[in-house]
C-alpha positions as CSV (number, residue, x, y, z in Angstrom):
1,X,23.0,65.9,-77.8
2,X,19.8,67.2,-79.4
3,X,21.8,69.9,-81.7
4,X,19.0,70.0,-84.5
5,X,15.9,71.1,-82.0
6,X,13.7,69.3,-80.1
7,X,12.8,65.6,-80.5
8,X,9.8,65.9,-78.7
9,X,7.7,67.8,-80.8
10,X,4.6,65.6,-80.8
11,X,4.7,65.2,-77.1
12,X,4.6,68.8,-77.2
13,X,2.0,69.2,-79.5
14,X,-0.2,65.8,-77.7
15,X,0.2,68.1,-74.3
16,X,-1.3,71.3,-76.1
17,X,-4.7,69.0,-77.0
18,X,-6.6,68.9,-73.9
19,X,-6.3,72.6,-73.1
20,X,-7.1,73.9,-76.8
21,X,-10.0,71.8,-76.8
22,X,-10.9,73.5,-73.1
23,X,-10.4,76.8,-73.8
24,X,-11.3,76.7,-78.2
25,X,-15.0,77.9,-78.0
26,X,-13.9,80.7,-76.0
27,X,-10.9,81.7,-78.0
28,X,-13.2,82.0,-81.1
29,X,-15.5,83.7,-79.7
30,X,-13.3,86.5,-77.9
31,X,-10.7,86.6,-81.4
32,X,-13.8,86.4,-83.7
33,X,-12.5,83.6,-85.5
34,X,-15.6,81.3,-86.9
35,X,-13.8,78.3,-88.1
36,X,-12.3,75.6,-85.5
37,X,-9.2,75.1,-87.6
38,X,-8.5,78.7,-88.1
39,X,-9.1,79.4,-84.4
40,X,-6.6,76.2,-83.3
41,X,-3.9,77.7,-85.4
42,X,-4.3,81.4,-83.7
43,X,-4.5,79.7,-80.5
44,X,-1.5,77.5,-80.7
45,X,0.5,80.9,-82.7
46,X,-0.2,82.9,-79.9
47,X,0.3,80.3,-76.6
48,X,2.1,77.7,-78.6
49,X,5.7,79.2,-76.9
50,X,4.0,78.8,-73.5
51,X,3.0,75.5,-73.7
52,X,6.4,75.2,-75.3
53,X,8.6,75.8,-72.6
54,X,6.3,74.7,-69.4
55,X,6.9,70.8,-71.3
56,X,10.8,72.1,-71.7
57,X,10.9,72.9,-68.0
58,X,8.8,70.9,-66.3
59,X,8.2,67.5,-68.5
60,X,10.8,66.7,-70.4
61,X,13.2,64.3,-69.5
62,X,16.3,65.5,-71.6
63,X,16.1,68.8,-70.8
64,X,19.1,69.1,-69.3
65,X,21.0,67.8,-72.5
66,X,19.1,69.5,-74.8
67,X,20.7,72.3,-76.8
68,X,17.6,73.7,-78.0
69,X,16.3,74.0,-74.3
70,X,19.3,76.0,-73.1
71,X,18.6,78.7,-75.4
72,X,15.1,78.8,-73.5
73,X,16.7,79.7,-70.1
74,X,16.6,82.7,-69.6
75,X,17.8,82.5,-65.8
């Protein structure tokens, strides 16, 4: 059904918000990044595949006919 990837992307991406903006300050300080932007885009290159599969797993309603989703399990 969902052949080309994920149509959920910016659900995905909406679900990452609230945590990066939690956890940012903390991220720059500890990876020595000053700017915010530079920081978000280390944070989301380095947990982005986290956040990733818990929506795959856990939120997404399609899951079970999505292609792209069965390559995540692992089981």
């Amino acid at each position: 059904m969902f052949e080309s990837g994920c149509t959920h992307l910016e659900d995905i991406v909406k679900s990452q918000i609230p945590f990066i903006k939690r956890h940012i300050q903390r991220h720059k300080y500890f990876q020595h990044i000053a700017d915010d932007n530079d920081a978000m885009a280390d944070f989301i290159q380095k947990y982005g595949f986290v956040f990733r599969e818990m929506y795959c797993e856990y939120i997404c309603k399609d899951n079970k006919e999505c292609d792209f989703y069965k390559t995540l399990k692992v089981d």
